[in-house]
N, C-alpha and C positions, 0 to 999 in steps of 0.2 A: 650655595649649599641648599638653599631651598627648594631652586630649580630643581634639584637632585632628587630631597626627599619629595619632591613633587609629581618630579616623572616615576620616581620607584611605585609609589601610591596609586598611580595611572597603573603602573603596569601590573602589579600585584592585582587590582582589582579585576584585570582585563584578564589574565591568567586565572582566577577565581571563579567569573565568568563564565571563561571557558571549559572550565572545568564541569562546573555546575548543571552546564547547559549540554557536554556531553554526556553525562551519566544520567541525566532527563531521560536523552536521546536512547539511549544502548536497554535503559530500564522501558521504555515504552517497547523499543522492539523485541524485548524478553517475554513483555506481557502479553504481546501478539504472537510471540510463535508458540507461548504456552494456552494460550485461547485456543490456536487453531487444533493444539492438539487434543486438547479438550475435548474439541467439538468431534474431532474426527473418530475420535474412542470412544464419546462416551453417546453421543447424539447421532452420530453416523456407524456405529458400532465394527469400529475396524481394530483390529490386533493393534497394539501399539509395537510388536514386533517385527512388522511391517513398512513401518513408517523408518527409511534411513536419516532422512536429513528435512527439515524446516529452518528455513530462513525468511523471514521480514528484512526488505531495501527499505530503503531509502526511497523517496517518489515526489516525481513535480504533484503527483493527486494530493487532495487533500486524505483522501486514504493511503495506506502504504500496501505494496502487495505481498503477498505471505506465500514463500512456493514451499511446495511440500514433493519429496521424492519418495515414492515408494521399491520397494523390492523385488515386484513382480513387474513392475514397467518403469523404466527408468527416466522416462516422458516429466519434466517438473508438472505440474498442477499449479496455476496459481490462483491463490485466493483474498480477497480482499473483505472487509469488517465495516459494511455500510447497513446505517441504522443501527440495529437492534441484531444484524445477523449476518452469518459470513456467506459468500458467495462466491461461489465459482467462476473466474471473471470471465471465460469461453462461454458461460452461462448468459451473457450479459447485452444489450444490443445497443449500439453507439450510432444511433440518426442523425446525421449532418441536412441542416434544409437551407439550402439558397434562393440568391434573389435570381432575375432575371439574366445578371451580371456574374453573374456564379459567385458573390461574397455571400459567405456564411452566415445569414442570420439568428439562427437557433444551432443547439447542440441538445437532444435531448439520448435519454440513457433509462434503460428499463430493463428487467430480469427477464429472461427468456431470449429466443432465438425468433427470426422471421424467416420468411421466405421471399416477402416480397418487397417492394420500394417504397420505403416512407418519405411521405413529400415530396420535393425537386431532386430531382437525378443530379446530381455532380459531373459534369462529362469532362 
């Protein structure tokens, strides 16, 4: 009988848990896709009538990305909420540098675009 009310305890807590810890989840991604629109009306000053559909995933990043669909291009836009400010991640430049061996030793990441080769080529 103990075992009983022992396992029910486990599992009552685990479902509590889990509960707990998805409503975390769905409230953070609420407040992301009400940020992005924020941003996009009131800082980026676009009709909010315009704006069909925003969605925040899920993401192995430590940021999550936020797509947003407009009306006039049906192209998603995705954007992400790094530091202090949202960013257009096509905005964003992902440099991989290797050794001689072609193993990756840096990954660095900066706002803006290039044009040309930062550090070791990757072949």
């Amino acid at each position: 009988m103990k075992f009983l009310k022992g396992s029910l305890i486990v599992i009552t807590l685990i479902v509590i848990a889990s509960v707990t810890w998805y409503g975390s989840y769905k409230n953070d991604m609420k407040e992301l896709e009400d940020g992005l629109r924020t941003y996009l009306t009131v800082e980026k000053g676009m009709d909010e009538n315009n704006i069909i559909n925003i969605t925040a995933r899920r993401s192995k990043m430590p940021q999550y990305p936020v797509g947003v669909q407009l009306k006039d291009n049906p192209q998603e836009y995705v954007y992400t909420y790094i530091g202090e400010q949202w960013v257009q991640l096509n905005d964003v430049t992902i440099g991989f540098f290797a050794d001689k061996n072609g193993t990756i030793i840096n990954v660095d990441a900066f706002m803006g675009k290039t044009t040309r080769i930062l550090g070791n080529q990757i072949n």
